[in-house]
C-alpha positions, 0 to 999 in steps of 0.5 A: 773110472773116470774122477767125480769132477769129469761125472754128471748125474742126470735124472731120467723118468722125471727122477725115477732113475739116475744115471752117471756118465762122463760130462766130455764123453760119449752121452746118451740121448733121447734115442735111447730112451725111446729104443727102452720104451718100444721094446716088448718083453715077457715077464721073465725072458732073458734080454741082452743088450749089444754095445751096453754103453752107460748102462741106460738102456739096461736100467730103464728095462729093469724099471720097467720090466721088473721079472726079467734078467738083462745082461749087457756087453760093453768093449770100452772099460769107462763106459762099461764100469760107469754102466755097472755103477749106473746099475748099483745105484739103481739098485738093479745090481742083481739084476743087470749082468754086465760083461766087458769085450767084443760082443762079436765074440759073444756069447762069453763070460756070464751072457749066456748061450741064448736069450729071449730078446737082444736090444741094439743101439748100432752105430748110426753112420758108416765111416766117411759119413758126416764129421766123425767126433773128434773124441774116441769114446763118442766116435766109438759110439756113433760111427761103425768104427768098430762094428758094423750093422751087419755084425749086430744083426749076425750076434743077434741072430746067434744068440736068439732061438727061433721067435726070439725078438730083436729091437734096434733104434736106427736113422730113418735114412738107413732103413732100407739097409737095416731092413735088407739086413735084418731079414737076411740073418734070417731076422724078419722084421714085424713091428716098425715105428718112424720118430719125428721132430716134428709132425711136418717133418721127415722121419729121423729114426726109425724102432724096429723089432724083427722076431727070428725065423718068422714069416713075412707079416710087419705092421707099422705103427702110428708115427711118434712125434716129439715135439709139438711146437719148438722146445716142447715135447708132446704129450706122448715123448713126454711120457716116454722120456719122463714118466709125466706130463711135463712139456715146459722146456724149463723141467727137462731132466735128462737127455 
């Protein structure tokens, strides 16, 4: 575990969650939030995240969902102890099941066998792509150093039954790719939502969901932008990444 003094604790929800992560490593960011947000779930379903991370994501799914059951898998060992921290100080310790390893492998450990729902946060760009970070911990995260989309989609696939539902955030720039891929494991994707900057700008994400062996039906939903002028979030990102109504740049808690 990384010491006290290499740790921020950063509000999220405007405080109604506190999340611990390493102040040089890899830091979670408003594309998490907004992956936590989209994702639909039933009152008791059974959800697994691949590639875990902090814990953020898993955190904010207990908070908003209260009846259901969340596992994470999480390959590096400081990230995955600070997401069980994140977890306990949240008070989602029996709620939230983390196991450390290759979800490749899954399933292992406690993840069980299958599961209702799997939430992905895949690395955004293909090695060679952009300035790879010169920090392992963040390299990890944001370049398919270690895995790839395709393996994301093929876990998922493995893990989830027949109208079991996939959620991923990825860049607006690879959706061609992620779609291609999703349907080829067998993951049609259903609901689509494209994430501007600004509402003249070119899309930068896009939140995905795909339900399994589905047929081909997908509605794409109303943009979300999240800035209404430079420095201020709408009123929609608002409520999404703070709970609130909140758009002065001088209150941001969080990402």
């Amino acid at each position: 575990m990384p010491t006290s003094a290499e740790i921020t604790r950063d509000a999220v929800l405007g405080g109604a969650l506190c999340i611990c992560q390493e102040k040089h490593g890899y830091r979670f960011s408003v594309d998490s939030l907004l992956l936590a947000n989209f994702v639909r779930l039933g009152a008791n379903d059974a959800v697994c995240e691949l590639g875990a991370g902090c814990g953020v994501v898993l955190v904010v799914l207990a908070h908003l969902h209260p009846g259901v059951k969340l596992y994470g898998v999480e390959i590096q060992r400081p990230l995955f102890e600070l997401a069980l921290q994140n977890a306990a100080q949240n008070s989602f310790e029996k709620r939230i099941v983390l196991a450390c390893g290759d979800f490749r492998d899954l399933p292992f450990g406690p993840v069980p066998d299958e599961v209702d729902a799997v939430v992905a946060n895949p690395p955004f760009y293909k090695i060679g792509s952009g300035r790879s970070n010169p920090s392992t911990q963040k390299a990890l995260a944001r370049h398919e150093f270690f895995a790839k989309l395709g393996q994301v989609l093929e876990t998922a696939a493995r893990l989830l039954p027949a109208g079991g539902r996939f959620f991923a955030v990825y860049p607006a720039s690879r959706i061609v790719g992620l779609l291609a891929s999703a349907r080829e494991k067998g993951l049609e994707p259903k609901r689509l939502r494209l994430v501007h900057s600004r509402v003249d700008a070119p899309a930068s994400m896009v939140l995905v969901e795909a339900v399994k062996n589905s047929k081909e039906d997908c509605l794409v939903e109303p943009p979300l932008v999240l800035y209404q002028k430079p420095g201020c979030y709408s009123d929609e990102a608002c409520e999404i990444l703070y709970g609130k109504m909140d758009r002065q740049p001088g209150t941001r808690q969080g990402p």
